[in-house]
N, C-alpha and C positions, 0 to 999 in steps of 0.2 A: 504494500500500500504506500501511496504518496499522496501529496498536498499540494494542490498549486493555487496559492495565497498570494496576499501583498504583503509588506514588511511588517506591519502594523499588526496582522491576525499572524504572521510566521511564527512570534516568539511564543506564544500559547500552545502551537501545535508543536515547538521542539519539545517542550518541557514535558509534553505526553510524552514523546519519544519517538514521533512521528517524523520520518523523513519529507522535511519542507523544499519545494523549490518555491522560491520568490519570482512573481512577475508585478511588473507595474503597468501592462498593457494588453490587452486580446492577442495580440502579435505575440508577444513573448508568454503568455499560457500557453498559445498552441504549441510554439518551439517546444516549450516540455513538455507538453502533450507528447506529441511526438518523438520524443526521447524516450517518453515511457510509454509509448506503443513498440517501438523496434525492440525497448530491453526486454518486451513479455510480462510488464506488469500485470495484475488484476482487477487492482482496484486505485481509481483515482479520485481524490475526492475535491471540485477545484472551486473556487471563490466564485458566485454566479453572476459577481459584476465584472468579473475578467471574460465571462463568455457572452455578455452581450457587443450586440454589431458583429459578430464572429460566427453565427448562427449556418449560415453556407457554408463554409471551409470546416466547421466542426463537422456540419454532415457527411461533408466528401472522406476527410479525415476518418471517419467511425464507420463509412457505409461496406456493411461487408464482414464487419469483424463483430465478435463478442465480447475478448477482454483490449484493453481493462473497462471495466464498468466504472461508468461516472457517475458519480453524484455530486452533485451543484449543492451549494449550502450557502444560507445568504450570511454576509459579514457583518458584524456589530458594526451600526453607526452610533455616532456618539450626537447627543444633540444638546448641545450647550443653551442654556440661556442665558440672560446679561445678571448680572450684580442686581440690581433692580430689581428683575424679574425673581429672583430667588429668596430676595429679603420680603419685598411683597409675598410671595408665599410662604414663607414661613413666620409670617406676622398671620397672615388670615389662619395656618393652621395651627398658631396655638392662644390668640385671643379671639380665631369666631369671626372678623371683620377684614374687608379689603380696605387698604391705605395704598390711597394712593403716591407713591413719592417723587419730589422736584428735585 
């Protein structure tokens, strides 16, 4: 089994013990893709916002074969809000009331 991640979700899948390749692009997933088509892998499990726009060339790529079997798994985003935003909510969660702040 492999990983084809971005840097960001990589370090989580070493720590399993899981063989990561890093891409930062559709282009460079399939490159490992294909790396790990020719070495006979089984199973690849790869970031599903690396295989969008890539959707044609995956097919050509896969059409025909069995392993390795993919599975797409979406990546933690992370979704920040402002200073603001987070003091206002934790004022309304622990007296009851939204304040507005200037």
């Amino acid at each position: 089994m492999a990983v084809i991640t971005d840097s960001e979700t990589a370090t989580g899948f070493r720590l399993a013990g899981v063989e990561v390749h890093e891409a930062a692009s559709p282009a460079e997933a399939l490159a490992h893709l294909r790396q790990l088509v020719a070495l006979g892998y089984g199973l690849a499990a790869v970031n599903e916002a690396l295989l969008r726009g890539a959707e044609e060339e995956l097919a050509r790529l896969m059409r025909g074969r069995d392993l390795p079997i993919l599975v797409p798994f979406p990546a933690p985003s992370a979704q920040v809000e402002s200073g603001e935003d987070y003091i206002a909510r934790l004022v309304k969660e622990h007296i009851g009331f939204y304040v507005k702040l200037r």
